[in-house]
Backbone atoms as SQL, in Angstrom:
CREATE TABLE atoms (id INTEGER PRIMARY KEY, chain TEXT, resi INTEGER, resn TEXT, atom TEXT, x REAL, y REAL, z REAL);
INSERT INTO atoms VALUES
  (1, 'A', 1, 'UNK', 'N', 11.867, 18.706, -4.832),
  (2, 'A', 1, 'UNK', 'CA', 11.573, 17.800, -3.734),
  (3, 'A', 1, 'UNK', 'C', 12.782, 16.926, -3.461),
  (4, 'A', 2, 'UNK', 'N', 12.576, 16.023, -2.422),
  (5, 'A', 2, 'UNK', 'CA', 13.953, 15.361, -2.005),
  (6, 'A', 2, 'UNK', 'C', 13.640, 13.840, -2.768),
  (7, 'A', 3, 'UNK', 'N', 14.720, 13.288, -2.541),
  (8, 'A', 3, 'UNK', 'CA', 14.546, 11.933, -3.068),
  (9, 'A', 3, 'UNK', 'C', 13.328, 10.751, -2.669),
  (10, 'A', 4, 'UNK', 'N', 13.248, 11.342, -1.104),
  (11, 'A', 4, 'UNK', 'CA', 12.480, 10.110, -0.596),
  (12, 'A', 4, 'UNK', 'C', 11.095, 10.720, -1.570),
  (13, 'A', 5, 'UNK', 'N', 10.802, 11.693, -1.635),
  (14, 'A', 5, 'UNK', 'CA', 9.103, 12.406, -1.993),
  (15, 'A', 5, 'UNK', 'C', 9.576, 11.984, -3.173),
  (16, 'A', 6, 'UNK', 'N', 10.320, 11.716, -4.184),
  (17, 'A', 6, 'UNK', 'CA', 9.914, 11.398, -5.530),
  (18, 'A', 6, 'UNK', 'C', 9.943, 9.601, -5.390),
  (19, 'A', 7, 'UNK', 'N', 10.621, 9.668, -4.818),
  (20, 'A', 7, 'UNK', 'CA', 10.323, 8.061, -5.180),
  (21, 'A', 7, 'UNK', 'C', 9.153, 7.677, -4.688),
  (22, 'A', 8, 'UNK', 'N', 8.425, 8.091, -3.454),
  (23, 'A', 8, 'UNK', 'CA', 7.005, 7.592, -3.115),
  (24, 'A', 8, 'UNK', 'C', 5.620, 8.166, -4.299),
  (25, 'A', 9, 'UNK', 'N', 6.379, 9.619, -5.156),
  (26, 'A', 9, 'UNK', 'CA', 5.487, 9.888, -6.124),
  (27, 'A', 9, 'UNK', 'C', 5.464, 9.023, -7.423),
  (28, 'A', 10, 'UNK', 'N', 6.584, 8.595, -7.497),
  (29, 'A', 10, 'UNK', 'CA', 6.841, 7.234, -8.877),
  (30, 'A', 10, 'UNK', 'C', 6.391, 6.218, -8.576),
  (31, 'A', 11, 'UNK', 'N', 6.330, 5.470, -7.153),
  (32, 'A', 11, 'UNK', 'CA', 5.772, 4.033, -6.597),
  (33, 'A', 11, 'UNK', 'C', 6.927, 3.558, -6.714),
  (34, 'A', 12, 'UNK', 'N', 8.310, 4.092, -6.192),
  (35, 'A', 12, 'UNK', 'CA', 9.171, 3.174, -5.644),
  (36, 'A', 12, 'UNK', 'C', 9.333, 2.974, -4.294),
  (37, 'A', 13, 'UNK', 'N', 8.458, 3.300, -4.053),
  (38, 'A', 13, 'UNK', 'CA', 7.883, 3.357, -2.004),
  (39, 'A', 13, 'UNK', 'C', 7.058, 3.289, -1.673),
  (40, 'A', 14, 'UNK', 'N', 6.463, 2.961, -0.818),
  (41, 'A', 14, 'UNK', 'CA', 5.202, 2.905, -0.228),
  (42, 'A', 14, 'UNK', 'C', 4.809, 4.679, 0.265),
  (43, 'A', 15, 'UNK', 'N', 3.880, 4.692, -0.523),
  (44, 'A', 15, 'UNK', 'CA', 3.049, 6.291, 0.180),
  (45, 'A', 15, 'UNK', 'C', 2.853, 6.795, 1.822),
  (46, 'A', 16, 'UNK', 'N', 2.530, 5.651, 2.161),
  (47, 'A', 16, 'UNK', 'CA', 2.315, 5.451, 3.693),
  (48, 'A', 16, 'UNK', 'C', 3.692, 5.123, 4.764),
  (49, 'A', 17, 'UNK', 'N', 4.127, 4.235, 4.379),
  (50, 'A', 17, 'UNK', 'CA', 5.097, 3.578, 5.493),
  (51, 'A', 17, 'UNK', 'C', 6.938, 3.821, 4.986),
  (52, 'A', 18, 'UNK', 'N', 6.988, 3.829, 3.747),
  (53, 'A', 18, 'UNK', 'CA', 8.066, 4.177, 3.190),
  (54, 'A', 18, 'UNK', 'C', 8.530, 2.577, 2.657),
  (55, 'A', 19, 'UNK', 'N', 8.206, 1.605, 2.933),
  (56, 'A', 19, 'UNK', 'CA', 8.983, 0.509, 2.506),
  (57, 'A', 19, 'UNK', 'C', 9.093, 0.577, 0.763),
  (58, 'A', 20, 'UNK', 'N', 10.033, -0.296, 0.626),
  (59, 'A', 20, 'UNK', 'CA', 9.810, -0.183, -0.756),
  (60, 'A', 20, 'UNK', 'C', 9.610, -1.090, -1.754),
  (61, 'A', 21, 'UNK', 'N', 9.434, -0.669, -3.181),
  (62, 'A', 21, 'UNK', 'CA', 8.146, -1.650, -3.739),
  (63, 'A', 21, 'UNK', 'C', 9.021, -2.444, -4.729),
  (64, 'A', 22, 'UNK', 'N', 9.137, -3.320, -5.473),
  (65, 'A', 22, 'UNK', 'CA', 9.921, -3.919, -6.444),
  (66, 'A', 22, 'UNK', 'C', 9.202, -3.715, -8.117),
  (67, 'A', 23, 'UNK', 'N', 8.236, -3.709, -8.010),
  (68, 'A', 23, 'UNK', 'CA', 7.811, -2.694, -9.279),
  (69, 'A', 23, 'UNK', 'C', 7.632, -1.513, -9.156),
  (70, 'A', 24, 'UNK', 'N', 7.877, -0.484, -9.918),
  (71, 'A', 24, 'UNK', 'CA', 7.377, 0.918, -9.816),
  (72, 'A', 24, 'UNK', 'C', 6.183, 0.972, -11.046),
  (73, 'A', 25, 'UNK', 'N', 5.130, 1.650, -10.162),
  (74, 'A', 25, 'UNK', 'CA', 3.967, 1.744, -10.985),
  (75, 'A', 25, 'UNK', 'C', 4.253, 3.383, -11.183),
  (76, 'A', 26, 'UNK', 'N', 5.020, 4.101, -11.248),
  (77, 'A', 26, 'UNK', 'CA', 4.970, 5.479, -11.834),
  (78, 'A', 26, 'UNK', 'C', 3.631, 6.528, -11.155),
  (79, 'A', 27, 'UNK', 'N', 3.486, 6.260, -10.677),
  (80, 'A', 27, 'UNK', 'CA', 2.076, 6.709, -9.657),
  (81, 'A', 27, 'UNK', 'C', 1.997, 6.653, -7.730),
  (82, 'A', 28, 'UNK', 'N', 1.607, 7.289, -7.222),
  (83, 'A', 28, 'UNK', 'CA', 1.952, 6.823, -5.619),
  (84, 'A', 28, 'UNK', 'C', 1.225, 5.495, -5.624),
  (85, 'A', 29, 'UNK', 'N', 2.019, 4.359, -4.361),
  (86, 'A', 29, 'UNK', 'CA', 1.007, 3.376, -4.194),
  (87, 'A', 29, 'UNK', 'C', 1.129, 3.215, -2.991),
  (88, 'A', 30, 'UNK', 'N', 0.286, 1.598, -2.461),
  (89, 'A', 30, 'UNK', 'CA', 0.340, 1.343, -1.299),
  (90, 'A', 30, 'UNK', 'C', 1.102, 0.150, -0.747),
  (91, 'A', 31, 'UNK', 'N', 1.841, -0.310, -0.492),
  (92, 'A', 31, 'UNK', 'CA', 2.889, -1.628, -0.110),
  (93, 'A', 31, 'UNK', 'C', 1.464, -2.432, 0.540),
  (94, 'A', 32, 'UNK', 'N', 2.189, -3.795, 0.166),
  (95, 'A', 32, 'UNK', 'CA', 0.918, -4.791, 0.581),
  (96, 'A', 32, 'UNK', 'C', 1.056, -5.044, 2.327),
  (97, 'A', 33, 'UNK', 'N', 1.810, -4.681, 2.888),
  (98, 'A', 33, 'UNK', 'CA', 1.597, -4.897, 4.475),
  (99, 'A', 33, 'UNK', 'C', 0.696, -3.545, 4.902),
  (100, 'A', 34, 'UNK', 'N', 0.672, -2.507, 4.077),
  (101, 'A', 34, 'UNK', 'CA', -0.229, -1.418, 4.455),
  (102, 'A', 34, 'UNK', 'C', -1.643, -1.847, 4.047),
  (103, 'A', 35, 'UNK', 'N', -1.312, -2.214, 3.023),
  (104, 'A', 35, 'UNK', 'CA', -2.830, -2.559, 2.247),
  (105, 'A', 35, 'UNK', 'C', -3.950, -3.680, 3.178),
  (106, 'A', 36, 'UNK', 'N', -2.947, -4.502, 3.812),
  (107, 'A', 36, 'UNK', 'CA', -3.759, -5.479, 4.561),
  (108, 'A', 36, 'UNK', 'C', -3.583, -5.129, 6.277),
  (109, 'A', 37, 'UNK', 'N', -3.345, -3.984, 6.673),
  (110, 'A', 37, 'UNK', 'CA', -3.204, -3.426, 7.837),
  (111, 'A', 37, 'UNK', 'C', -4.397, -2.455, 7.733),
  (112, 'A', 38, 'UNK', 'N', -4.502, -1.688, 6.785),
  (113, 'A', 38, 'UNK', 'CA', -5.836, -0.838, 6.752),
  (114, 'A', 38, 'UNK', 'C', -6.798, -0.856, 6.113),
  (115, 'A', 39, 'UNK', 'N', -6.915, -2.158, 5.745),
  (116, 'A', 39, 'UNK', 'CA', -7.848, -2.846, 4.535),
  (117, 'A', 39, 'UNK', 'C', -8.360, -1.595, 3.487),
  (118, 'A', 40, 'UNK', 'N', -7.216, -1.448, 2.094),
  (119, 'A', 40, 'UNK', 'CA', -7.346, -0.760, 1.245),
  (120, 'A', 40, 'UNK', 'C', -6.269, -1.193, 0.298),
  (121, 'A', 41, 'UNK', 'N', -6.993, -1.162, -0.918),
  (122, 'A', 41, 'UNK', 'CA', -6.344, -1.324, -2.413),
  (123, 'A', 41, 'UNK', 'C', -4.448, -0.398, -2.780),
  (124, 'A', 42, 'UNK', 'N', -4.084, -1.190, -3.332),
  (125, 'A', 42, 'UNK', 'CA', -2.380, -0.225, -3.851),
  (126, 'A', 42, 'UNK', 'C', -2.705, 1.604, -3.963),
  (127, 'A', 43, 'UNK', 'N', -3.738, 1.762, -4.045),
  (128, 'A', 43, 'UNK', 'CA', -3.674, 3.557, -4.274),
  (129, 'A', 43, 'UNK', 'C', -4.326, 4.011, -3.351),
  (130, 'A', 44, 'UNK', 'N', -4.843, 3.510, -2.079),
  (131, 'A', 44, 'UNK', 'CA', -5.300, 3.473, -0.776),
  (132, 'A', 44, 'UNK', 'C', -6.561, 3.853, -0.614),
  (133, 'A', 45, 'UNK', 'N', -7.285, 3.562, -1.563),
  (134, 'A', 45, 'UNK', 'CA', -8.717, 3.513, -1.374),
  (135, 'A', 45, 'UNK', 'C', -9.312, 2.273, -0.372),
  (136, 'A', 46, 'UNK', 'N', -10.166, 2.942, 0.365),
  (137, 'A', 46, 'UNK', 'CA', -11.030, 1.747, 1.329),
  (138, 'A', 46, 'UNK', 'C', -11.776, 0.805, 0.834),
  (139, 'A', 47, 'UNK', 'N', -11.226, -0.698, 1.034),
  (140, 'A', 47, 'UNK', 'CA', -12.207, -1.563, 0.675),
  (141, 'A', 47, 'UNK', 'C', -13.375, -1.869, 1.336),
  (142, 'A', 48, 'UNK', 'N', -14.482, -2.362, 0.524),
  (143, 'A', 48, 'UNK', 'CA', -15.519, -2.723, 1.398),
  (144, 'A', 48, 'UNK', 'C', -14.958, -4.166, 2.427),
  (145, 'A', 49, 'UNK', 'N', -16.394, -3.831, 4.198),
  (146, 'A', 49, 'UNK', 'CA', -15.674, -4.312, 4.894),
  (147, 'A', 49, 'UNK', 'C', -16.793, -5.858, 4.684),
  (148, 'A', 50, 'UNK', 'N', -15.448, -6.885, 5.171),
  (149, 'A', 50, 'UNK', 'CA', -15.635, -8.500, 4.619),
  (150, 'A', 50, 'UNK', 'C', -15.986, -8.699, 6.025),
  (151, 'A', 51, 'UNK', 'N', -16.819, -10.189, 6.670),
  (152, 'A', 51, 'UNK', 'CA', -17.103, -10.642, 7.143),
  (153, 'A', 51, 'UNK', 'C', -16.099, -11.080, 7.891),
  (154, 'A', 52, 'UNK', 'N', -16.220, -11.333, 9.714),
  (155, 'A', 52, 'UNK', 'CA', -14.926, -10.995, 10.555),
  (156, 'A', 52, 'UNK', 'C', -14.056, -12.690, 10.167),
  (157, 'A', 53, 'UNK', 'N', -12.847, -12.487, 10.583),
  (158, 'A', 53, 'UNK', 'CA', -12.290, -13.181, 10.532),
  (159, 'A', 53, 'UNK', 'C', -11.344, -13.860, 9.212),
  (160, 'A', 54, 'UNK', 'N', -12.421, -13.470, 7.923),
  (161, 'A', 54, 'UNK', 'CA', -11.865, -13.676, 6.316),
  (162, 'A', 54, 'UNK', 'C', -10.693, -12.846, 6.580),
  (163, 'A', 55, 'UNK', 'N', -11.014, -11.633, 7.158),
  (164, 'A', 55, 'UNK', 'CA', -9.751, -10.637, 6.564),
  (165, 'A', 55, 'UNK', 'C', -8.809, -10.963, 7.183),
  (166, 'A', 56, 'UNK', 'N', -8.391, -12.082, 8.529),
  (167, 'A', 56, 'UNK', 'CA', -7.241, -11.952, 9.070),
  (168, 'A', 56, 'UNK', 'C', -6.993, -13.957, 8.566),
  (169, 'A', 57, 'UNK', 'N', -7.925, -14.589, 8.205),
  (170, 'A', 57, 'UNK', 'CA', -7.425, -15.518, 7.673),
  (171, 'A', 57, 'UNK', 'C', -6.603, -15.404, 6.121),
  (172, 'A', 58, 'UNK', 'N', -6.884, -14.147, 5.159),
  (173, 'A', 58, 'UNK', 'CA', -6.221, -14.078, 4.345),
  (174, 'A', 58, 'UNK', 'C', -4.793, -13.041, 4.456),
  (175, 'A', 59, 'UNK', 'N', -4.207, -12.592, 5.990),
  (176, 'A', 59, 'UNK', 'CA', -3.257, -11.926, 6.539),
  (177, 'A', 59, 'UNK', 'C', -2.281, -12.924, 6.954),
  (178, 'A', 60, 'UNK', 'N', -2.298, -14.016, 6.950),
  (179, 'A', 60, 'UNK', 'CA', -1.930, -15.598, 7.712),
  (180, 'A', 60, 'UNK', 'C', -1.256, -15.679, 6.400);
């Protein structure tokens, strides 16, 4: 594979967007501007959905 595909398979990138992460969790993850753009956890599972407005007061 090329460089960019291993580093998003180690978690030195974001899985999704490509940015990159300052810890490597050795595992794919999710960068926190993805995580709070598609409301889902570092390994991009869907969170349950919160009551309107919490989720963009904790995006602030």
């Amino acid at each position: 594979m090329g460089d960019i595909a291993d580093q998003m398979l180690e978690g030195s990138m974001c899985q999704w967007c490509g940015e990159f992460i300052d810890d490597e969790t050795g595992w794919p993850t999710v960068c926190a501007g993805c995580q709070l753009e598609h409301n889902v956890d570092q390994h991009g599972n869907k969170l349950p959905e919160i009551e309107d407005g919490l989720h963009q007061k904790l995006a602030s």
